[in-house]
MARFILUM-512352 format. One record per residue (C-alpha): residue in three letters; residue number from 0; x, y, z. Coordinates in nm, 2 decimals. Layout:
! residues N
node aa:ALA, i:NUM, xx:X, yy:Y, zz:Z
...
//
This chain:
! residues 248
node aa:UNK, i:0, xx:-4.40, yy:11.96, zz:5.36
node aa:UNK, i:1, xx:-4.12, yy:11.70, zz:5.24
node aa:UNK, i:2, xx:-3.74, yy:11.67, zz:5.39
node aa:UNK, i:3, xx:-3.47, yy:11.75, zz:5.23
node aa:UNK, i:4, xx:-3.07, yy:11.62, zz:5.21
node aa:UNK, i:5, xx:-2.80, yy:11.82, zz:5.13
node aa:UNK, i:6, xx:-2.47, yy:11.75, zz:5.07
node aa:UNK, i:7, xx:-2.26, yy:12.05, zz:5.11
node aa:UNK, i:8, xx:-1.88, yy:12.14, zz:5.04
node aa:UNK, i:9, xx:-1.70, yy:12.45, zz:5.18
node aa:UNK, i:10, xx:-1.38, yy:12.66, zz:5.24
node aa:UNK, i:11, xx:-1.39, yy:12.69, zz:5.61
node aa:UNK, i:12, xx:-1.16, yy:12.99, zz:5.63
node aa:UNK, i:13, xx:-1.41, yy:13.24, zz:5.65
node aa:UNK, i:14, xx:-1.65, yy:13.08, zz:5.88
node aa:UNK, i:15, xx:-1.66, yy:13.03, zz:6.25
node aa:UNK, i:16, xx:-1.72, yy:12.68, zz:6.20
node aa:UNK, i:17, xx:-2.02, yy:12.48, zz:6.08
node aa:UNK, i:18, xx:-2.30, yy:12.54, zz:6.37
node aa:UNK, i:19, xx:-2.51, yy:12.85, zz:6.40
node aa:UNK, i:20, xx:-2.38, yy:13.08, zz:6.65
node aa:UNK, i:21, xx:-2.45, yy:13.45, zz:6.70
node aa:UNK, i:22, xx:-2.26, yy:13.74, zz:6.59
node aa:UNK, i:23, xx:-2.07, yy:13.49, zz:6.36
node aa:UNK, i:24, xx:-2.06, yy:13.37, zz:6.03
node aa:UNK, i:25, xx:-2.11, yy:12.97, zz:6.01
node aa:UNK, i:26, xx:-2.24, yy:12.75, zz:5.70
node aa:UNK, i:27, xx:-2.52, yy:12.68, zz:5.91
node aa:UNK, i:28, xx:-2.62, yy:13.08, zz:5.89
node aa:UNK, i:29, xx:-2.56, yy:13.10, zz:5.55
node aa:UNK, i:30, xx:-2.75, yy:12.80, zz:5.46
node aa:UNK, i:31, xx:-3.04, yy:12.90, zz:5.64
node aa:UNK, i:32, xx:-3.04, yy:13.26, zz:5.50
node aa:UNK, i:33, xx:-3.05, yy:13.09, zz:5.16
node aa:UNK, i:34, xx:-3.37, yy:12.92, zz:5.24
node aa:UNK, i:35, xx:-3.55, yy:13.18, zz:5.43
node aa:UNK, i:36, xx:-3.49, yy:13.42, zz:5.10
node aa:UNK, i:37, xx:-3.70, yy:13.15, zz:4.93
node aa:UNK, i:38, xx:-3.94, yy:13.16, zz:5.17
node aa:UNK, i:39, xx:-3.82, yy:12.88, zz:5.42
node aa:UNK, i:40, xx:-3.94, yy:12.97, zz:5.75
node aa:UNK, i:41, xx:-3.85, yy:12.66, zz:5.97
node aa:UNK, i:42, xx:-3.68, yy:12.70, zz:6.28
node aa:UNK, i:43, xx:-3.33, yy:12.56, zz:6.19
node aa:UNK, i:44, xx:-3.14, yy:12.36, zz:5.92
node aa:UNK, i:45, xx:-3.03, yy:12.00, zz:6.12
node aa:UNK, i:46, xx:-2.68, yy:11.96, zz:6.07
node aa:UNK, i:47, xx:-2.42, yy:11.64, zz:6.08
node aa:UNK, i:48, xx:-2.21, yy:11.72, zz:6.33
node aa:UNK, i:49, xx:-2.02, yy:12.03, zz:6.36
node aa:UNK, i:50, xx:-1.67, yy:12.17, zz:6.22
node aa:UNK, i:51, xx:-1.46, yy:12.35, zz:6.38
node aa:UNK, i:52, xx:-1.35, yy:12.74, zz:6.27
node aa:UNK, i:53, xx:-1.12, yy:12.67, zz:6.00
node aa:UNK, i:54, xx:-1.21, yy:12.29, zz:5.91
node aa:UNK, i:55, xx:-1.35, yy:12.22, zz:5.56
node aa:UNK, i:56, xx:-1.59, yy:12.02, zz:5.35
node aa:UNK, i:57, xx:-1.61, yy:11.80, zz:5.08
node aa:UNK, i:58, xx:-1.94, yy:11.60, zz:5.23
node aa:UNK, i:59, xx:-2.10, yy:11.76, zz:5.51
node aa:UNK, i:60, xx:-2.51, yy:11.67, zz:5.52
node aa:UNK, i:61, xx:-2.78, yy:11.88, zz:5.67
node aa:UNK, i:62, xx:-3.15, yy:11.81, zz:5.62
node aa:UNK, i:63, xx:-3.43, yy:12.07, zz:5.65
node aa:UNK, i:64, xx:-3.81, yy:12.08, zz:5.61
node aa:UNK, i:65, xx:-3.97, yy:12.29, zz:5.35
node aa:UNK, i:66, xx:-4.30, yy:12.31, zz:5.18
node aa:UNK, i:67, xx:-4.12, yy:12.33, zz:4.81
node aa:UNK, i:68, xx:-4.34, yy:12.31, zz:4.47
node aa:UNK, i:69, xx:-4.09, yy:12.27, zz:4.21
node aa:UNK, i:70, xx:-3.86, yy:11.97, zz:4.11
node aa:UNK, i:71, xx:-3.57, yy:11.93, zz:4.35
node aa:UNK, i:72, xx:-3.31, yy:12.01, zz:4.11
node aa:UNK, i:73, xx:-3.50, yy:12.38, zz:4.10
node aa:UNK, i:74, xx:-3.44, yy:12.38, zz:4.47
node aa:UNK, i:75, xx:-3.05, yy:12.31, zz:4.43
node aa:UNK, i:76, xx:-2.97, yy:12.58, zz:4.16
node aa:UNK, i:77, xx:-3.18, yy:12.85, zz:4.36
node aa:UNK, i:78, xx:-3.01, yy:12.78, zz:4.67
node aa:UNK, i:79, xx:-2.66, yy:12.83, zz:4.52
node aa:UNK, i:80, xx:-2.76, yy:13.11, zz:4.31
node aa:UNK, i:81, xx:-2.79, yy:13.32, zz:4.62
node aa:UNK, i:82, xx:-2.48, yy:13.12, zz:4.86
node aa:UNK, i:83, xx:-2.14, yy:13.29, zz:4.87
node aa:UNK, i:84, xx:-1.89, yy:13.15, zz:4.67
node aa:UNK, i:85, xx:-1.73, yy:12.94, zz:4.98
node aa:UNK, i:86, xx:-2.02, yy:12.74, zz:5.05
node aa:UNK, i:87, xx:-2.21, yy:12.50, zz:4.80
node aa:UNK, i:88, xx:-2.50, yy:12.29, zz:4.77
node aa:UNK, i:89, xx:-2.31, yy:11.97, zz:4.58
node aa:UNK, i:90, xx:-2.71, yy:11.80, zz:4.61
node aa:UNK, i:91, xx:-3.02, yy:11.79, zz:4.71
node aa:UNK, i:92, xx:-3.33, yy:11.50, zz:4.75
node aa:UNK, i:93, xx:-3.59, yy:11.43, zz:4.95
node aa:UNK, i:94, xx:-3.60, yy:11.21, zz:5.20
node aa:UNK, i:95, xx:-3.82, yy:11.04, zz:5.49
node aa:UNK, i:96, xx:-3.95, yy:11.27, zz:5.75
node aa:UNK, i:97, xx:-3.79, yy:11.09, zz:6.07
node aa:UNK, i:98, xx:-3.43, yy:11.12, zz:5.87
node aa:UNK, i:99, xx:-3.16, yy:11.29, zz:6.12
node aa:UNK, i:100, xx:-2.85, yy:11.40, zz:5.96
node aa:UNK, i:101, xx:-2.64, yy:11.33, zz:6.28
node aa:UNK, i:102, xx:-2.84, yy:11.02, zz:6.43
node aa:UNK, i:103, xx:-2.87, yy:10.84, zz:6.14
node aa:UNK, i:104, xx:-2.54, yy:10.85, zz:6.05
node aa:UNK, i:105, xx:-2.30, yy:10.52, zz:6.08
node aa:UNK, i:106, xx:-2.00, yy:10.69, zz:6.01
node aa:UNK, i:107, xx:-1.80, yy:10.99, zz:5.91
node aa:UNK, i:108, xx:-1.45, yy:11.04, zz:5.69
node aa:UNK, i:109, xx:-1.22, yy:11.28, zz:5.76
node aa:UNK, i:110, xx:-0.90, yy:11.37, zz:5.59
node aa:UNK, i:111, xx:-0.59, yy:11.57, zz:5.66
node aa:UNK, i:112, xx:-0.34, yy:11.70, zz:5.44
node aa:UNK, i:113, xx:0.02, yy:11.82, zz:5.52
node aa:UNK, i:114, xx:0.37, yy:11.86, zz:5.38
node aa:UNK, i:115, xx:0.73, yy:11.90, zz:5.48
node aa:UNK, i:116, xx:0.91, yy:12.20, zz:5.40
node aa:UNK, i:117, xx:1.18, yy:12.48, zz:5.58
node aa:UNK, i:118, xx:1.04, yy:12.78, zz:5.38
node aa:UNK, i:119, xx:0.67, yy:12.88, zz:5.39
node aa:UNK, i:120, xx:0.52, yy:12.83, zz:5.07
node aa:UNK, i:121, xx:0.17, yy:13.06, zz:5.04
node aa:UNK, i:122, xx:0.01, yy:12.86, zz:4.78
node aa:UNK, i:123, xx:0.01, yy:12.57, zz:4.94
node aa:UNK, i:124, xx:-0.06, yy:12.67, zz:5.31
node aa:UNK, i:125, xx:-0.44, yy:12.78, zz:5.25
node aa:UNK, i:126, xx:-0.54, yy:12.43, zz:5.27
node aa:UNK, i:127, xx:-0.22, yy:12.18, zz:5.48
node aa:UNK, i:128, xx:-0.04, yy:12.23, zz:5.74
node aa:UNK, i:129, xx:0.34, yy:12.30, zz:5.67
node aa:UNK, i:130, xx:0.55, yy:12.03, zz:5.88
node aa:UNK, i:131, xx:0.91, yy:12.12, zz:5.98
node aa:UNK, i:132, xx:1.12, yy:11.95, zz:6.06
node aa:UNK, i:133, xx:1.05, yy:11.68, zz:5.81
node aa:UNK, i:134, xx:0.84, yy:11.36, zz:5.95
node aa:UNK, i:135, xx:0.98, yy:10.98, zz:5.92
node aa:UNK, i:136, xx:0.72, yy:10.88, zz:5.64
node aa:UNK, i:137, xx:0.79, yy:10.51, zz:5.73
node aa:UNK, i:138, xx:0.70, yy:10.60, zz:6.12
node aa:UNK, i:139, xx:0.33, yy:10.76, zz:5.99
node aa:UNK, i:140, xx:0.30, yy:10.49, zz:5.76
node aa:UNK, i:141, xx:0.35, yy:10.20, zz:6.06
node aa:UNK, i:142, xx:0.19, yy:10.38, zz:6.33
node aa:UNK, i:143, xx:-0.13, yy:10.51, zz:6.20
node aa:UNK, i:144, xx:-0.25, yy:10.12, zz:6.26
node aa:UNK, i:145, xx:-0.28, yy:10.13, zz:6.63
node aa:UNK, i:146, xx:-0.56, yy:10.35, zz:6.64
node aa:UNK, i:147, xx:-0.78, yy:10.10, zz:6.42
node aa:UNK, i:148, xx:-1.03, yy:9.96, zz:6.63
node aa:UNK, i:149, xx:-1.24, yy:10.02, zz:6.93
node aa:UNK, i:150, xx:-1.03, yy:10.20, zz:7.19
node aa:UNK, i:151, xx:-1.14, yy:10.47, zz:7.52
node aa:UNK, i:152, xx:-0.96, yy:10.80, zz:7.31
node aa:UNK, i:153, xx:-0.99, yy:11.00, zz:7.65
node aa:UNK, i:154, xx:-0.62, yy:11.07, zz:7.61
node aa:UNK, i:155, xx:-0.69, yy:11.19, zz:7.24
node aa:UNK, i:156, xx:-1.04, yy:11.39, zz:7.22
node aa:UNK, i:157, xx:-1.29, yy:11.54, zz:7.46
node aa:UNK, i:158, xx:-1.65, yy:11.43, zz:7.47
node aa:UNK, i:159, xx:-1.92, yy:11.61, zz:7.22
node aa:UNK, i:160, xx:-2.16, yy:11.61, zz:7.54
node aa:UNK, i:161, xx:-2.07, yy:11.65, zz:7.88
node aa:UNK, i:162, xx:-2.14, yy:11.29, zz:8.01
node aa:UNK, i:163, xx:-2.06, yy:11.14, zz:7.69
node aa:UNK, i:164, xx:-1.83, yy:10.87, zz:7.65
node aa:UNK, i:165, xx:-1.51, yy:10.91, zz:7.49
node aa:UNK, i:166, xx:-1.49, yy:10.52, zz:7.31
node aa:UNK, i:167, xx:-1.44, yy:10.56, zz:6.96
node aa:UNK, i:168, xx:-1.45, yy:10.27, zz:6.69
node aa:UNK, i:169, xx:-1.19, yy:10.38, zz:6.40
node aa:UNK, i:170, xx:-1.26, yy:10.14, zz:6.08
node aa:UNK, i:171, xx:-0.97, yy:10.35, zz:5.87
node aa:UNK, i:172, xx:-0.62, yy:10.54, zz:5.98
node aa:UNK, i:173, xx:-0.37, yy:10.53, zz:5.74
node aa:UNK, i:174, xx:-0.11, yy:10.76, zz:5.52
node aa:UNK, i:175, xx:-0.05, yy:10.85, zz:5.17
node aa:UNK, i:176, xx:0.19, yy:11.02, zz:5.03
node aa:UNK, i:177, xx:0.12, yy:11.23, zz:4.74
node aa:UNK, i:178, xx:0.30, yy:11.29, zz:4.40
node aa:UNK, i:179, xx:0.36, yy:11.61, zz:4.48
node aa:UNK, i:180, xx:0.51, yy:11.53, zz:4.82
node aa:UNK, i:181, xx:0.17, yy:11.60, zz:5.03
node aa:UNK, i:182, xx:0.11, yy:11.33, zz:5.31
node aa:UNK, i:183, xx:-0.24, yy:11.26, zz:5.34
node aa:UNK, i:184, xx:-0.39, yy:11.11, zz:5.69
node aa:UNK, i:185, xx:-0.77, yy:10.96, zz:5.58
node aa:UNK, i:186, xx:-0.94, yy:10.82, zz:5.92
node aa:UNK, i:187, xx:-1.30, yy:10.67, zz:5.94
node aa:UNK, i:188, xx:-1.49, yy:10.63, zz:6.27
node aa:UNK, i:189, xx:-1.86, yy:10.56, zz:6.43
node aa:UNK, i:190, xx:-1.80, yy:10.90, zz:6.52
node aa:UNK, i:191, xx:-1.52, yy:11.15, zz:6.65
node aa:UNK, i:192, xx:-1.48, yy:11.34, zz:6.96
node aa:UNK, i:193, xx:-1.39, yy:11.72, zz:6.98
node aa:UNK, i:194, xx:-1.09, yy:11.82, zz:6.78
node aa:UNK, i:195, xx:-0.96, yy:11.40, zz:6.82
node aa:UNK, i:196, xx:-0.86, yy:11.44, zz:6.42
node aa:UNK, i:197, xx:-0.69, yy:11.71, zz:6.47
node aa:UNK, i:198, xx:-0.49, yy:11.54, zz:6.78
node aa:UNK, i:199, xx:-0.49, yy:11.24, zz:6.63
node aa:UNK, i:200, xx:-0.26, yy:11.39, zz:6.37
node aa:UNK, i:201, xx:-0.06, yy:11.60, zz:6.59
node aa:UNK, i:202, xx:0.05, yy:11.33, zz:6.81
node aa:UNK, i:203, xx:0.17, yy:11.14, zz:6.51
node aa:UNK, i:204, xx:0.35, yy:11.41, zz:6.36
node aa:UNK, i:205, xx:0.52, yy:11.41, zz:6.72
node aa:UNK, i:206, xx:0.58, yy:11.06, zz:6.69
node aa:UNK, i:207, xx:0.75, yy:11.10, zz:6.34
node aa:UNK, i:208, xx:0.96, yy:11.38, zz:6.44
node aa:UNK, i:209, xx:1.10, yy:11.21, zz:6.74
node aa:UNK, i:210, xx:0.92, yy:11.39, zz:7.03
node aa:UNK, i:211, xx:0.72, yy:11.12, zz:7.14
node aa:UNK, i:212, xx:0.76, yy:10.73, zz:7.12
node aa:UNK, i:213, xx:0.50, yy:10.47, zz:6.97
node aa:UNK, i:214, xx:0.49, yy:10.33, zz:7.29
node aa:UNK, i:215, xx:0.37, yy:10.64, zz:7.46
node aa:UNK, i:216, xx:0.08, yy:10.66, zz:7.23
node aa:UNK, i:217, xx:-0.03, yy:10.32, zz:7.28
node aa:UNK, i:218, xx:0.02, yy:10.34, zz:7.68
node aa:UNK, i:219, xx:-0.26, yy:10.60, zz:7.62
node aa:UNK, i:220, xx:-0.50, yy:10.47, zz:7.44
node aa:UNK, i:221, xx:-0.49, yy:10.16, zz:7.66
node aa:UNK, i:222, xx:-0.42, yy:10.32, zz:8.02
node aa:UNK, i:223, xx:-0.56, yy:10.72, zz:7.89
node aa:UNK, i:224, xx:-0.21, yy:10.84, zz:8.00
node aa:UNK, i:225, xx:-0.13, yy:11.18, zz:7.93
node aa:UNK, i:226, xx:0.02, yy:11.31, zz:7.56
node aa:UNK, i:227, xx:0.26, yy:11.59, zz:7.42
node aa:UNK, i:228, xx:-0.05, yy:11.90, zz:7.40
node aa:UNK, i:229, xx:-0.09, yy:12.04, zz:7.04
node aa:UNK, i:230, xx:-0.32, yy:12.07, zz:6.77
node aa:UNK, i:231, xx:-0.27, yy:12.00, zz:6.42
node aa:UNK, i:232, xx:-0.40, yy:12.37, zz:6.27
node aa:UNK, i:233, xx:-0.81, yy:12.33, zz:6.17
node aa:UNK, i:234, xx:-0.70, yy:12.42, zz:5.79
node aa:UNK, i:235, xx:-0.57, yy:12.12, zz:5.72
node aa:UNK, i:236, xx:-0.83, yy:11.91, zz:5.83
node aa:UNK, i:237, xx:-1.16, yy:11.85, zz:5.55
node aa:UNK, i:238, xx:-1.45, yy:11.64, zz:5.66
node aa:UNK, i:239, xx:-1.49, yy:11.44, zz:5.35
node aa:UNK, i:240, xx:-1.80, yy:11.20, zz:5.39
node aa:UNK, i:241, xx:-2.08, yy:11.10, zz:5.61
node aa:UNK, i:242, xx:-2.21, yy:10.75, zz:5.57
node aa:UNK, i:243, xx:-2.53, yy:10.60, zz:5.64
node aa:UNK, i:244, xx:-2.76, yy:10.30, zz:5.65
node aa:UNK, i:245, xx:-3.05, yy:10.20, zz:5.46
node aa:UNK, i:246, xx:-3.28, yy:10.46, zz:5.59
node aa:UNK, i:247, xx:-3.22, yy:10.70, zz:5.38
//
């Protein structure tokens, strides 16, 4: 019996998010479907972390233990032989047997894409969100900075477990803008609490509209004071990489 890695990429529009749940259609469910059609019959594929309904995935890891006889690259091309065409396997080695996808992780990259115009545009809205009226560019530029660091995001994110705590250690927040005029928001963290990326980008966006002041944000991270509600929409939102040690 040996461990495997996988890196996987996704569309998250069709799924209800990343974790198995019943009656639903997750990556999770489809991964494991995979395997048990080549004669996996472990209890359940250990994930990352999870994505919401909607989110994507350039880098998400799971492992899984599976009694396998051929070369790992035999594994890979059977696996996405039989996944749907939103979900792939990017690839696949083994591992050590005490290797947790989630626990050994040091940190995760997420990024967001959105762009600024009055008229919907249907190519582009599959994958950002559309932003109108038009943010201050400088104002996302300047701001994204003040979440760098360790801070208490109570007033940003909710804990992933109901006693957990909601201190955060961001190593990355900043703003590109695109050729194309897409703004870009990549952020890097120890970890991130529920839906805190999505806020995160929502309450700047609010910031470089005009709705809410610098200040305010800051008076929250420092004092958890209370923020404009609103989410930035999950499809905007792609979990790019998760990073880890020398373990594995």
């Amino acid at each position: 019996m040996a461990r495997y890695q996988v890196i996987l990429a996704y569309d998250g529009t069709g799924f209800t998010g990343s974790q198995v749940q019943a009656n639903s259609r997750t990556v999770q469910g489809e991964l494991e479907r995979a395997l048990r059609k080549l004669g996996w019959s472990d209890r359940t594929v250990i994930m990352a972390g999870r994505t919401d309904t909607g989110v994507h995935a350039a880098g998400q890891v799971a492992a899984f233990d599976f009694e396998w006889t051929h070369p790992a690259d035999k594994l890979l091309r059977a696996l996405n032989a039989d996944l749907p065409s939103d979900l792939v396997v990017k690839s696949l080695l083994p591992v050590s047997a005490d290797f947790h996808p989630r626990f050994d992780a040091v940190s995760r990259e997420y990024c967001y894409r959105l762009f600024c115009e009055p008229i919907r545009d249907p190519l582009r809205e599959k994958f950002l969100w559309r932003v109108w009226p038009a943010v201050d560019g400088d104002a996302l530029k300047q701001n994204a900075g003040i979440f760098l660091g360790t801070h208490d995001f109570a007033a940003i994110g909710s804990p992933t477990t109901p006693k957990g705590t909601t201190v955060r250690t961001v190593a990355k927040a900043e703003w590109e803008r695109m050729p194309d005029g897409e703004w870009q928001f990549k952020v890097k963290a120890d970890a991130f609490l529920y839906r805190m990326v999505r806020r995160l980008v929502f309450v700047q966006v609010s910031v470089a509209q005009g709705r809410c002041s610098v200040e305010k944000v800051q008076h929250a991270l420092s004092e958890q004071g209370q923020l404009l509600a609103g989410l930035a929409p999950a499809k905007g939102l792609t979990l790019v990489e998760v990073t880890y040690g020398s373990h594995d």
